[in-house]
DSSP file (Angstrom, degrees, kcal/mol; ACC not computed):
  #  RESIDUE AA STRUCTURE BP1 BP2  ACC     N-H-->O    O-->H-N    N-H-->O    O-->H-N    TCO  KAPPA ALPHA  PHI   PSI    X-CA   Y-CA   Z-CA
    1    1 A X     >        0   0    0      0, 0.0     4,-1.4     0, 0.0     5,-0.2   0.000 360.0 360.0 360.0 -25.0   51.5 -194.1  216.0
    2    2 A X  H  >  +     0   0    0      1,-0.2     4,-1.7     2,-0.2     5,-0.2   0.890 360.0  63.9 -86.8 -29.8   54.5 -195.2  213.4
    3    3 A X  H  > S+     0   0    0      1,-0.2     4,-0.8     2,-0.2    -1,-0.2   0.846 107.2  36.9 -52.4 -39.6   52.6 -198.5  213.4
    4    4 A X  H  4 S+     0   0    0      1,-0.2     4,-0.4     2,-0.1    -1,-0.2   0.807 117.2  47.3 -74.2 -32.8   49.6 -197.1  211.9
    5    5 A X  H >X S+     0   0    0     -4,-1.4     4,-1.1     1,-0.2     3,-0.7   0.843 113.1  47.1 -96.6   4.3   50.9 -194.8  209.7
    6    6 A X  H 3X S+     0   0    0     -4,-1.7     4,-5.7     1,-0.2     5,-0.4   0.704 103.6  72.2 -89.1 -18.9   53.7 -197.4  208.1
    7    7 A X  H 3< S+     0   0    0     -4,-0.8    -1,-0.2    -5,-0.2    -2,-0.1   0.702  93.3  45.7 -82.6  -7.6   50.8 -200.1  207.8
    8    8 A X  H X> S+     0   0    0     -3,-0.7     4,-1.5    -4,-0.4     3,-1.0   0.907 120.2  47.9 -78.5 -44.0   48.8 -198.6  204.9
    9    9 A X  H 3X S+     0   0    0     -4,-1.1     4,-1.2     1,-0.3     3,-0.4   0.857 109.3  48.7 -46.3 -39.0   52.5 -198.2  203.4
   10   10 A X  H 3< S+     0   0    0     -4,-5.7    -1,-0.3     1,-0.3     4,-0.3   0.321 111.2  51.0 -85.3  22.1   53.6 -201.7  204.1
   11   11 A X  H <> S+     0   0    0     -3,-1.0     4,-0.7    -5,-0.4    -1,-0.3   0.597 112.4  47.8-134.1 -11.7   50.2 -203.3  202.5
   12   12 A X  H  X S+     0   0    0     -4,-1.5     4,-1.6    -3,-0.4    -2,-0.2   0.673 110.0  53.7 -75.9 -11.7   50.8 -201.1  199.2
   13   13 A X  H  X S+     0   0    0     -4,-1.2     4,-1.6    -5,-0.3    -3,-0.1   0.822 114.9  37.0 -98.4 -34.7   54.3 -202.3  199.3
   14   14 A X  H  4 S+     0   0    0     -4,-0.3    -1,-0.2     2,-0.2    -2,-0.1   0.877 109.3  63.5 -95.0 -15.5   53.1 -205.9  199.4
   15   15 A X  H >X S+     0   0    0     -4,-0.7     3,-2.9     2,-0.2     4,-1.6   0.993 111.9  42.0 -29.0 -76.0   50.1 -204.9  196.9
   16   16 A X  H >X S+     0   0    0     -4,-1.6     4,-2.5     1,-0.3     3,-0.8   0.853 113.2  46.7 -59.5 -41.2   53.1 -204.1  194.4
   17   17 A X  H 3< S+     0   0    0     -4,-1.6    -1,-0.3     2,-0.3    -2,-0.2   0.282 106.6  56.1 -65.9  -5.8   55.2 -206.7  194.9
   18   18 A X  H <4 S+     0   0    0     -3,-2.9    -1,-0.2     2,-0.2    -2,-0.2   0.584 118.9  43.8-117.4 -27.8   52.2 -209.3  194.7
   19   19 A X  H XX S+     0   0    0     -4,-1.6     3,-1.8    -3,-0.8     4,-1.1   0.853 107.0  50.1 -18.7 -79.2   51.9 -207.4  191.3
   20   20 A X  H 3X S+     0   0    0     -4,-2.5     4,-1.0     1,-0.3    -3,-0.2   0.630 112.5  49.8 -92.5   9.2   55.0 -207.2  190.1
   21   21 A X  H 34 S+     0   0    0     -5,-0.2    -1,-0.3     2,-0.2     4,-0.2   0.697 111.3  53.3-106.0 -18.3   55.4 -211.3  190.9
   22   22 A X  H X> S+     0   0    0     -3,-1.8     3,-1.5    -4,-0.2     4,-1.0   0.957 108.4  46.8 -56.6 -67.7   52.3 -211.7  189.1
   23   23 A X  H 3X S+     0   0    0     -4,-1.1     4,-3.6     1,-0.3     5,-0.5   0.762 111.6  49.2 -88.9 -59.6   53.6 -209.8  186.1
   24   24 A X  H 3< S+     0   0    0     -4,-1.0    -1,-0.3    -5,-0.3    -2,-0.1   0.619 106.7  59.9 -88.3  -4.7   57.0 -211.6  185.9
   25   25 A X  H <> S+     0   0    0     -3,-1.5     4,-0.8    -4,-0.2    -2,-0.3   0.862 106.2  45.6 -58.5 -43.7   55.1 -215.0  186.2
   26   26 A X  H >X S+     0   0    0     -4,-1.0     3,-2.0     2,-0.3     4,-0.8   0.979 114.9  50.9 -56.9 -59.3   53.2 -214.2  183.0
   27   27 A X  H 3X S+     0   0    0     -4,-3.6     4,-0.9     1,-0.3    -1,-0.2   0.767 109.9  41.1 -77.2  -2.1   56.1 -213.2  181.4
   28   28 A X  H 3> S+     0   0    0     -5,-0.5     4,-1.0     2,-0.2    -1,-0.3   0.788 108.0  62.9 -95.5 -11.3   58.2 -215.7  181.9
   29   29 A X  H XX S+     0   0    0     -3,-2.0     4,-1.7    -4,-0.8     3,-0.8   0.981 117.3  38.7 -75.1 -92.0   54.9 -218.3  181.2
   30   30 A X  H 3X S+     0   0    0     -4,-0.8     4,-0.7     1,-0.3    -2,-0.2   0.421 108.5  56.9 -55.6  -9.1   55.2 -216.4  177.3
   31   31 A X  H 3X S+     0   0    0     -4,-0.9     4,-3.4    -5,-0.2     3,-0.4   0.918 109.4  45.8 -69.7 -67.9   58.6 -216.3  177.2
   32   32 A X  H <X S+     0   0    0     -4,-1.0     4,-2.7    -3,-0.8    -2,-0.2   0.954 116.9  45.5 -47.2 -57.5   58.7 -220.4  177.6
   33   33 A X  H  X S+     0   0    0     -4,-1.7     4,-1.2     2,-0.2    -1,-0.2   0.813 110.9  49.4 -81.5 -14.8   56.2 -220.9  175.2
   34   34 A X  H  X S+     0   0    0     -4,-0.7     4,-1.9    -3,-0.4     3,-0.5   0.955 112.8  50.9 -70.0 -67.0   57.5 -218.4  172.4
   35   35 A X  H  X S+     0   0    0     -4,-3.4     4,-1.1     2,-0.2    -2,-0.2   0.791 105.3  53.4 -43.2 -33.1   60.7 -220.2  172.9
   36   36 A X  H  X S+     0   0    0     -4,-2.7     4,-5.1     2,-0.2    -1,-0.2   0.927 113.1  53.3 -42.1 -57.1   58.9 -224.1  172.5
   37   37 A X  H  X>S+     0   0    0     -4,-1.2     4,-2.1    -3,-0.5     5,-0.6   0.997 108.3  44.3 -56.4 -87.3   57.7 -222.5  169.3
   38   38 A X  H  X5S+     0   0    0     -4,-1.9     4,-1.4     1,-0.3    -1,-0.3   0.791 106.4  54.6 -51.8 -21.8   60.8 -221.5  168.2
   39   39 A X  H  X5S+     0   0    0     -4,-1.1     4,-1.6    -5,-0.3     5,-0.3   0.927 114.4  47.5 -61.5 -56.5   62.8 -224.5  168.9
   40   40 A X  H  X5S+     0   0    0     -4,-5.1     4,-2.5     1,-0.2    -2,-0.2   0.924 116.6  42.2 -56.8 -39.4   60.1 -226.4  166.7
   41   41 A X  H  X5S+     0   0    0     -4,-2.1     4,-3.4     2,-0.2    -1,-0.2   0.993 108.4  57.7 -65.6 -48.5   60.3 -224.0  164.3
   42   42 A X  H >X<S+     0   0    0     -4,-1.4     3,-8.9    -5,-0.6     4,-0.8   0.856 106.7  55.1 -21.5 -92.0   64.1 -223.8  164.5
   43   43 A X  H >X S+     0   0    0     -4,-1.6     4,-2.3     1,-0.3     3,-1.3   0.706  97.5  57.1  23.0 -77.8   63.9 -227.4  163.7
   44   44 A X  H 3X S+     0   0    0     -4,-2.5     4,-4.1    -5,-0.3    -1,-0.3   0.824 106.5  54.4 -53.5 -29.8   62.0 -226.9  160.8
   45   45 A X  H <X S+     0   0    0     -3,-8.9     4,-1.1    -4,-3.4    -1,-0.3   0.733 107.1  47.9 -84.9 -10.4   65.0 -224.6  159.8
   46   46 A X  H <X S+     0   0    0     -3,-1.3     4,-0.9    -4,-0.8     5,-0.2   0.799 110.5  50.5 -64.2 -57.1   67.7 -227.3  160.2
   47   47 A X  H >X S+     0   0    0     -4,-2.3     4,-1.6    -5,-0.3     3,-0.9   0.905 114.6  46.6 -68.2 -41.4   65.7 -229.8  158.3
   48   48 A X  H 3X S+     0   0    0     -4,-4.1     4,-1.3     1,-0.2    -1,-0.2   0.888 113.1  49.3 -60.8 -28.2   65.3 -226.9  155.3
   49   49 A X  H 3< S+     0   0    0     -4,-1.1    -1,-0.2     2,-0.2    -2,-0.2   0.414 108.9  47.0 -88.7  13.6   68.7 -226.2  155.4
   50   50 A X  H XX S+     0   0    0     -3,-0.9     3,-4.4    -4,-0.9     4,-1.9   0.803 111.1  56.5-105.2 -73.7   70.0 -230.0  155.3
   51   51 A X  H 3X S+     0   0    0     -4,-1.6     4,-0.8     1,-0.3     3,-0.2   0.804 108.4  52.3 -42.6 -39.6   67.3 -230.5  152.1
   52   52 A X  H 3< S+     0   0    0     -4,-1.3    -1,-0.3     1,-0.3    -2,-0.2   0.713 108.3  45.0-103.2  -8.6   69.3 -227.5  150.6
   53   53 A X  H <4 S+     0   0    0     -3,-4.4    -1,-0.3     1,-0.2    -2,-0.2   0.463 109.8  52.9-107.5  -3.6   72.8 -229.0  150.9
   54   54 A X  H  < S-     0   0    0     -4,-1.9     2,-0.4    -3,-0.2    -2,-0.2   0.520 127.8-101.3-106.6   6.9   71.8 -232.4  149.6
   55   55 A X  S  < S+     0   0    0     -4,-0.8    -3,-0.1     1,-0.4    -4,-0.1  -0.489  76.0 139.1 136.5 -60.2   70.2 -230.2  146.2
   56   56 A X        -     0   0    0     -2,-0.4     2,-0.8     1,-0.1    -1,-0.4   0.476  48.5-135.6 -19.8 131.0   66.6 -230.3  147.2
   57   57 A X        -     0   0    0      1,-0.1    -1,-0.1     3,-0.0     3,-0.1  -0.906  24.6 -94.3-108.7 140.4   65.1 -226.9  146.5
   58   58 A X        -     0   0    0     -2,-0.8     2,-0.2     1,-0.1    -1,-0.1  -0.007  23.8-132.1 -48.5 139.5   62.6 -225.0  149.0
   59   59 A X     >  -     0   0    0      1,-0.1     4,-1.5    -3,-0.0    -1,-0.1  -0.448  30.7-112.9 -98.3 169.2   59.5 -225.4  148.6
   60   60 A X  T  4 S+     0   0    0      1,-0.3     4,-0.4     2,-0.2    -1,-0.1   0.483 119.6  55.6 -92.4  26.6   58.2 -221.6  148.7
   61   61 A X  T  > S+     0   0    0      2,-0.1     4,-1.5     3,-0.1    -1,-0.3   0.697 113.2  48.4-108.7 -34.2   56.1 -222.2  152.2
   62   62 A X  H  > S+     0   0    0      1,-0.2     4,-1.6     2,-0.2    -2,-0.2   0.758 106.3  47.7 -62.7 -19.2   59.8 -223.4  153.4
   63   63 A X  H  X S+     0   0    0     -4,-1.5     4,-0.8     2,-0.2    -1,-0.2   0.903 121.1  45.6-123.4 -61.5   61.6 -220.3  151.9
   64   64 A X  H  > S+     0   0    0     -4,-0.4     4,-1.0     2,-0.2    -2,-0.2   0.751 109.9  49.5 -71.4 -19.6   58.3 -218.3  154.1
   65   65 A X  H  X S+     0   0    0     -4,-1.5     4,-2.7     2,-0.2    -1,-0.2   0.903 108.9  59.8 -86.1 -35.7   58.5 -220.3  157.4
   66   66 A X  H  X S+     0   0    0     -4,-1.6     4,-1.1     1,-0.2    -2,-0.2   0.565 108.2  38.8 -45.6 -28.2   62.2 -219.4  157.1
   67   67 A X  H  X S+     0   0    0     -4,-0.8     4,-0.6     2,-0.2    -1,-0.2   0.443 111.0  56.7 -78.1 -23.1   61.9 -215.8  157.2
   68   68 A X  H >X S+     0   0    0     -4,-1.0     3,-7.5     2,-0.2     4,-0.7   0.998 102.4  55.7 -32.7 -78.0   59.2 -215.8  159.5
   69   69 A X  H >X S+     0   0    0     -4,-2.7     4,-1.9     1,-0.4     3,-1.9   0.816 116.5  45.9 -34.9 -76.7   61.6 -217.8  162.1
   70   70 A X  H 3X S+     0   0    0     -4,-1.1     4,-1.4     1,-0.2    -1,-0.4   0.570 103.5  51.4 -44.4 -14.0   63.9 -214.8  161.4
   71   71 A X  H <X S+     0   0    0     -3,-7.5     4,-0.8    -4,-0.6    -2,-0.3   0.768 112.4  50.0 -96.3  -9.5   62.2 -212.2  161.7
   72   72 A X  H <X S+     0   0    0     -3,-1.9     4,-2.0    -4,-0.7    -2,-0.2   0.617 108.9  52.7-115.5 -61.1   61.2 -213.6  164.7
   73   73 A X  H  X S+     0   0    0     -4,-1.9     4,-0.9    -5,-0.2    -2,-0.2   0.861 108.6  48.6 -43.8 -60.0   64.8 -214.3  165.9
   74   74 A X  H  X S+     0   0    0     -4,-1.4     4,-1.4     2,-0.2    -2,-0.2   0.905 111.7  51.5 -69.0 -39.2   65.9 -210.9  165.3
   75   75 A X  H >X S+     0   0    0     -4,-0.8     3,-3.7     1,-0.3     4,-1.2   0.848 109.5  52.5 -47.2 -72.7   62.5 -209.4  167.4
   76   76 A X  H 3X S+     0   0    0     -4,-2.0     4,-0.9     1,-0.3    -1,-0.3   0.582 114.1  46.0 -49.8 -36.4   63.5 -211.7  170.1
   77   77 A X  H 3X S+     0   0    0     -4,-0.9     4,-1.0     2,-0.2    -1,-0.3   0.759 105.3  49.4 -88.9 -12.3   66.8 -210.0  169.8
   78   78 A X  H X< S+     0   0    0     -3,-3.7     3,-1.9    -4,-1.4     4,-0.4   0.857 111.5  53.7-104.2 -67.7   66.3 -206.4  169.6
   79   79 A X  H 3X S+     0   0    0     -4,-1.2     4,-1.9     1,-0.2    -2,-0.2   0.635 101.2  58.7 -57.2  -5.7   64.0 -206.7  172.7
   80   80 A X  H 3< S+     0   0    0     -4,-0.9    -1,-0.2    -2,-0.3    -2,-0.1   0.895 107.4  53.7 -55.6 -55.4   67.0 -208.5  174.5
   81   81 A X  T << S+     0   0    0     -3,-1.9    -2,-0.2    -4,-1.0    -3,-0.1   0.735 114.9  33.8  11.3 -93.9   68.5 -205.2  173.6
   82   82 A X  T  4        0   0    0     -4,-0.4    -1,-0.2     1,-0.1    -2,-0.2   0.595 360.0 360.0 -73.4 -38.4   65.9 -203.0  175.2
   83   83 A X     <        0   0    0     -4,-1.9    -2,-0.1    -5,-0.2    -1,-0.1   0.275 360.0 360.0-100.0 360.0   65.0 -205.1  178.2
């Protein structure tokens, strides 16, 4: 009888778990590709910030991709935070 009643429980248990391993594949799948993104942009921010110490002034889409990048940074950081 403890075999029947423990077997709907143990097949929601693997229900959730089949779920929650789904769930933390996706996020870790956006996590990688938000980070890709952000190296290349990173990059970008190396290369503005080299142009600005040999004189070169920012062109104003660099001066915007640069605050993007941060703001971006910082998100990435206050959900580190929370999570």
């Amino acid at each position: 009888m403890n075999k029947r009643e423990n077997t709907p429980n143990a097949a929601k248990a693997n229900q959730d778990s089949s779920q929650k391993d789904l769930q933390i594949e996706i996020l870790t799948e956006a996590l990688g590709e938000i980070l890709r993104e952000l190296d290349a942009d990173l990059y970008q921010c190396v290369a503005c910030i080299s142009a600005l110490s040999a004189g070169k002034p920012l062109t104003p889409a660099d001066k915007a991709m640069m605050l993007a990048v941060a703001r971006r940074v910082h998100g990435l950081a206050r959900l580190q935070q929370h999570g």
